[in-house]
N, C-alpha and C positions, 0 to 999 in steps of 0.2 A: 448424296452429300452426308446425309446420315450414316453409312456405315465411312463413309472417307474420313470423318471425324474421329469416328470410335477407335478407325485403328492407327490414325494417328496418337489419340492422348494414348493406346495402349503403348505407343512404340515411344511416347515421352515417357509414360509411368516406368517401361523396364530400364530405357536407355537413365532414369537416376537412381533407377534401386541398382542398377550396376556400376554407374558411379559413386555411392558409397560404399569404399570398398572397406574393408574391415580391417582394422587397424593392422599391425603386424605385430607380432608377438618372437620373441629370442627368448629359447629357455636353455640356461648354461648349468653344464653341469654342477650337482650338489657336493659341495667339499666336505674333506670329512670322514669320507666313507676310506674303504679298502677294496680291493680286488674289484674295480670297477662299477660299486655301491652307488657311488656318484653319478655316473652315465648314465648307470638303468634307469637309478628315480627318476631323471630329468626325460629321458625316454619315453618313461610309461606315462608321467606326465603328459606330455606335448601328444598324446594319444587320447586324451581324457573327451569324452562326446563333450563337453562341454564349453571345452577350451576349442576345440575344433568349429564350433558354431558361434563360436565371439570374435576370434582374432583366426587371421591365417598366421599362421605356425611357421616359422624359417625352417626351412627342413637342414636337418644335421647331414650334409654332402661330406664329403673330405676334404675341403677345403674349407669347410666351416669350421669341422674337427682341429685342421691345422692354424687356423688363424687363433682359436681357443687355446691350441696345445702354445703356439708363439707368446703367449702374454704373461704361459706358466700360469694360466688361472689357476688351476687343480693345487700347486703347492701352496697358495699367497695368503691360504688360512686366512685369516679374517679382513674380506675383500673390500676394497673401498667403492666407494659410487661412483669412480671416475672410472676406476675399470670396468665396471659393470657398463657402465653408459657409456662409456667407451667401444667397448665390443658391441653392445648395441648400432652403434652408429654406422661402425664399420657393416654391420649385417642387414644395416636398410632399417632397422627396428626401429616401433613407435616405443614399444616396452620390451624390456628384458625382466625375466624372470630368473633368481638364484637362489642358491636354499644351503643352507649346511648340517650337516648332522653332526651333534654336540653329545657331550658327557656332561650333565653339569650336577655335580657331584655322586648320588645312585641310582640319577636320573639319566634316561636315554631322553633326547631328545630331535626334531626336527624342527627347521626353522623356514620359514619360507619368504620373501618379497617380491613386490612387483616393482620396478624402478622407472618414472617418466625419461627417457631417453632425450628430450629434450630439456624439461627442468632441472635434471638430476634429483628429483623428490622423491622420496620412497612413498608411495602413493599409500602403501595398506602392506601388511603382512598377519604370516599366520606361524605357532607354535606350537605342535600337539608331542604328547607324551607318547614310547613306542616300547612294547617289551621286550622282541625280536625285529632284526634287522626285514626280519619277511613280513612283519607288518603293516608295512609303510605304505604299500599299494591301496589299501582299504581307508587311508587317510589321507591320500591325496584329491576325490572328487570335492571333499569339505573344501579342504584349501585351495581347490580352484575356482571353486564360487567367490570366494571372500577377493581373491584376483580379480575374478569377471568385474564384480562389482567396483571394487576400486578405480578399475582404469575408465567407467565411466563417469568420474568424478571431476569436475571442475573445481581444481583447487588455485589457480591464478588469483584468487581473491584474497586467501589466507593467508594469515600472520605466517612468516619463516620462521623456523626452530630450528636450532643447531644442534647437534644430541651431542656434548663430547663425551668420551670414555669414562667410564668409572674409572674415580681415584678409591684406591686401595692404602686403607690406614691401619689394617690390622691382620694381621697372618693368616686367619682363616680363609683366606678366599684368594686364588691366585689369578694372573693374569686375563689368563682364557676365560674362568669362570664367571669375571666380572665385564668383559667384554661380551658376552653371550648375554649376561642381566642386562646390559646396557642397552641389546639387541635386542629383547622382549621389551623394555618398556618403550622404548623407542616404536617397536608394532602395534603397544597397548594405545599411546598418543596420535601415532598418523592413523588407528584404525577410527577413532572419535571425530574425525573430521573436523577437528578446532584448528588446527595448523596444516602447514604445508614442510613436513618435515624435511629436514638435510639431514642424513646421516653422514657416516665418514667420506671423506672423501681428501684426494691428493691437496688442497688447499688446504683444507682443514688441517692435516695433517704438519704440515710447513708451520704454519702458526703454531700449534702445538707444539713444535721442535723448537720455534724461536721464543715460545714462550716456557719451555720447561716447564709444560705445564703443572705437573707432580710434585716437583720439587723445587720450582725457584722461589716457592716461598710466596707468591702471588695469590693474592685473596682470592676467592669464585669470585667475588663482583670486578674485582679487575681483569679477571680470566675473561670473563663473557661479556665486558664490554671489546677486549683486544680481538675476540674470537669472533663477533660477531661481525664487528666493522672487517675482517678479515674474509669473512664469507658472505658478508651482504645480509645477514639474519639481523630481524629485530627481537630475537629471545634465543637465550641459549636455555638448555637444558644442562643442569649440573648434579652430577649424583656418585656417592661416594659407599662404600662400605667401612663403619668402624665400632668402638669398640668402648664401652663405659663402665670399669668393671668385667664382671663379668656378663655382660651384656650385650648382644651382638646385634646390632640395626643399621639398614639399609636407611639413607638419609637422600632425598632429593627436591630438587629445588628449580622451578623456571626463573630465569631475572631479563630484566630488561639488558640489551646491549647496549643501547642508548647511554646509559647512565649506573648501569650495573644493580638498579634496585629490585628487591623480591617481588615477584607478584603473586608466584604461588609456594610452598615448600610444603612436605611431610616427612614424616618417617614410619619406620616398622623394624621388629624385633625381631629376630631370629634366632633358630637352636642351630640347623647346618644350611649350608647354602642353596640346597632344593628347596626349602622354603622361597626361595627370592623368585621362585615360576608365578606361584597364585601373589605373590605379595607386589610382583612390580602390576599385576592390575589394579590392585587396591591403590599403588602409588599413582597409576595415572589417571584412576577417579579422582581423588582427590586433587589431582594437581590441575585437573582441566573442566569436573564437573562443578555445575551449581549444585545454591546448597538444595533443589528439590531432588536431585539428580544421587547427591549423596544419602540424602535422607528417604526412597524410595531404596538405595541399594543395603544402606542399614535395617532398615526391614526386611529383606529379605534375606538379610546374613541371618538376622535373628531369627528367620524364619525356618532358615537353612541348619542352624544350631540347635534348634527343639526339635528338626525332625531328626537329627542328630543325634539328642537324648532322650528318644521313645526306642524301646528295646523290643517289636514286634516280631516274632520268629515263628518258625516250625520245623523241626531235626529231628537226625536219628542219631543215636550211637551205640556204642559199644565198650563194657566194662568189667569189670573184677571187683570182687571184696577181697579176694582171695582165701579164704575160707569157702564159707558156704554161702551164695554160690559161687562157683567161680565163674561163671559165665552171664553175664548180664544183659541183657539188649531192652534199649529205652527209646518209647518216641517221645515227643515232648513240643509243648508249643507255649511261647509265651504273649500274654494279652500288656499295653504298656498305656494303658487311658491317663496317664501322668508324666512327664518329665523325670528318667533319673532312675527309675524303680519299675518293679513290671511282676505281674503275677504269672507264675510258671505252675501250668499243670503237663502232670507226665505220667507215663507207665511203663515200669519194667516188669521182663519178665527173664526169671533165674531157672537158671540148671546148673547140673553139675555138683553135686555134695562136696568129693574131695576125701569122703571115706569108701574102702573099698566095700563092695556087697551093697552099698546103701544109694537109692535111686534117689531123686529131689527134684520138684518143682516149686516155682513160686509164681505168684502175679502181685504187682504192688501199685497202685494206685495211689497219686500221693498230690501235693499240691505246696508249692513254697511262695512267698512270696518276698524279693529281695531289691536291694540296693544295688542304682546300676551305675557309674563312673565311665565316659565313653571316652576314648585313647582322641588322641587330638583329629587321624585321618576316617580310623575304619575301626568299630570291635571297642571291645571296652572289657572292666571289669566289674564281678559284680559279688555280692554277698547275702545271703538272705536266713531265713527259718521256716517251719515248716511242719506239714506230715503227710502220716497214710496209715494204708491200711494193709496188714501182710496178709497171705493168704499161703501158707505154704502147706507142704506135704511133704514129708521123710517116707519112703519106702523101703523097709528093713526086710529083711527072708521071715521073721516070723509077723510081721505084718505091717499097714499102713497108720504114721501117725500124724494129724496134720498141725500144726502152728498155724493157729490165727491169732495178729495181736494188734494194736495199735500203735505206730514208731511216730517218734519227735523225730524231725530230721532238719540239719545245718547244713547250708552247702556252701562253695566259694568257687568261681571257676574265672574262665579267658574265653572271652570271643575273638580270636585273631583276624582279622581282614573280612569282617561278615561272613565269613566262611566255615571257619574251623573251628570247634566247642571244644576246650578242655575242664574237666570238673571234678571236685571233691565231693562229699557228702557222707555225712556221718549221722549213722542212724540206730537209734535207742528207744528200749522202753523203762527206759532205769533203773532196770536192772542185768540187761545185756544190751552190746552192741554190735556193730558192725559198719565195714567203712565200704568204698564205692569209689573206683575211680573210675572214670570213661571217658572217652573222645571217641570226637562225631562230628557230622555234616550238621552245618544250619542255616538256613536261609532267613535270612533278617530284610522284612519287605521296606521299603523305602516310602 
């Protein structure tokens, strides 16, 4: 009786670990791309171990191809949720998964969501920056975690948000550009799990046409009450790009559809519109965190901006006075125990005279300490004073003479992207001088 038991409950325990079957998953190709950019992502995708052990995967037959190719997905650029969930439905899928590859301004960008097939809610998505299109393989396992995750989400509970399109109030920023913004903050939103977001989709869109939206002159609060009763949301999301001055800011705002009132809005300033990648996270903290929520992430911007302006390095490079010596080679490393400013000690050593017959060496040991200005992303500028100690030696035919003297020295240079050192340095002992220019490698520790 005893084992007739065991291998019963065993043949219960398998017969329901194989009725829960694993949801089903539709990933369509990435728009966007060229020369079949689109397919492969979505390809190497639907190949990821990870994605393979959460969801079974619809496999891309030729008739899955042609139902994709019938809908004209690949040209519809920026695709609404009814097609998406649409083609899902047709393909049995619980989720569909789409992605686009963007331009948004000198930015490369990819875009990614996971779409409930049955709510039409964009459950979660993801945005990472790309330098080369052969990139993109190495940043897709990220983005399929942030998928996994989502689609185990029970959002049935949550408040609807409607995200309509950026409106465009001022030339800097064109159509696509602000549809692509309106696409990240809308992933920054459904990824917080406060709402149950709608993105575009073919109702949506009807209202928007019957409402003109852009232009008939309709307030956002009477926008998002029309828009919401229009799609069943009780908040719409409204958000705008414009222009004060000469001042350029990203403006947005949740309101009730009810009754069209604010509950949440901010803004953010901008120089060009790759700013609007990091700034629309900032707008959906604000739009949907508490204030402990804001005020832990303000700490850490602060925190993130001192480590910002500590200038810790170690590099090498390579320069000229162009007299004597003409060949320079420097290591150099700087200590920055302050915000802004940083002690730089270094050592070059010269060759090279520049007169014929006459050999030269030098070693210079020196120590500056300077004013550092850090560029808003990467590298900064900096200015300082300074000295050392020369050590040199002339080597004439009828014999050796050496220079040793003590130099004041001024420098002023660029750290380009944490990378690249460019620099001046003018060095004197008051009554001769000499100048230095070099570039070099530097490694700037974080």
């Amino acid at each position: 009786m005893k084992k007739l038991l065991a291998v019963v409950l065993f043949t219960a325990c398998t017969a329901l670990a194989f009725s829960q079957e694993k949801p089903r998953l539709a990933i369509l190709p990435f728009t966007g791309g060229t020369d079949g950019d689109g397919e492969t992502i979505a390809q190497i995708f639907s190949i990821q171990q990870e994605i393979l052990e959460a969801f079974t995967v619809v496999p891309r037959t030729n008739a899955v191809n042609a139902l994709i190719a019938e809908q004209n997905f690949q040209l519809s650029g920026y695709t609404d949720s009814d097609t998406i969930a649409g083609l899902g439905k047709m393909l049995n899928a619980d989720f569909v998964v789409s992605g686009h590859i963007r331009r948004l301004g000198n930015s490369n960008l990819i875009i990614a969501t996971i779409v409930n097939v049955e709510s039409f809610e964009q459950m979660a998505g993801d945005y990472r920056l790309y330098r080369n299109i052969e990139d993109i393989p190495d940043l897709l396992p990220a983005i399929s975690g942030k998928m996994i995750t989502a689609s185990k989400r029970d959002t049935s509970r949550l408040p609807k948000l409607a995200v309509a399109p950026f409106s465009i109030a001022n030339t800097g920023v064109n159509v696509q550009d602000a549809e692509t913004l309106a696409q990240i903050l809308a992933i920054e939103i459904s990824n917080t799990g406060k709402y149950a977001v709608l993105p575009r989709t073919a109702t949506m869109q009807a209202a928007l046409r019957e409402l003109d939206y852009q232009m008939s002159g309709y307030t956002a609060e009477e926008g998002a009450k029309a828009l919401g009763r229009a799609i069943n949301a009780e908040y719409v999301l409204s958000a705008d790009s414009r222009s004060l001055g000469s001042v350029n800011m990203f403006i947005a705002q949740i309101l009730h559809a009810e009754d069209g009132s604010l509950l949440a809005g901010d803004r953010r300033e901008y120089r060009i519109v790759d700013d609007g990648i990091s700034l629309m996270e900032e707008l959906s903290l604000y739009l949907t965190g508490t204030s402990e929520q804001i005020s832990r992430w303000q700490q850490e911007q602060q925190k993130r901006d001192a480590d910002k302006a500590h200038y810790w390095t170690v590099g090498v490079s390579l320069g000229s006075s162009f007299v004597t010596p003409w060949l320079i080679g420097t290591i150099h490393a700087t200590i920055a125990p302050f915000r802004k400013s940083f002690l730089e000690i270094g050592f070059d050593f010269g060759i090279i005279s520049g007169v014929e017959d006459v050999g030269y060496y030098s070693m210079y040991p020196y120590a500056h300490y300077a004013v550092f200005l850090p560029f808003e992303k990467k590298g900064g500028w900096y200015i300082g004073a300074g000295g050392g100690y020369m050590i040199a030696e002339l080597d004439y035919p009828e014999g050796k003479v050496p220079k040793n003297t003590p130099l004041a020295g001024f420098t002023t240079g660029f750290n380009i992207g944490n990378v690249v050192d460019l620099s001046y340095t003018l060095r004197t002992n008051f009554s001769t001088m000499d100048n230095k220019v070099s570039v070099g490698y530097t490694y700037r520790f974080k």
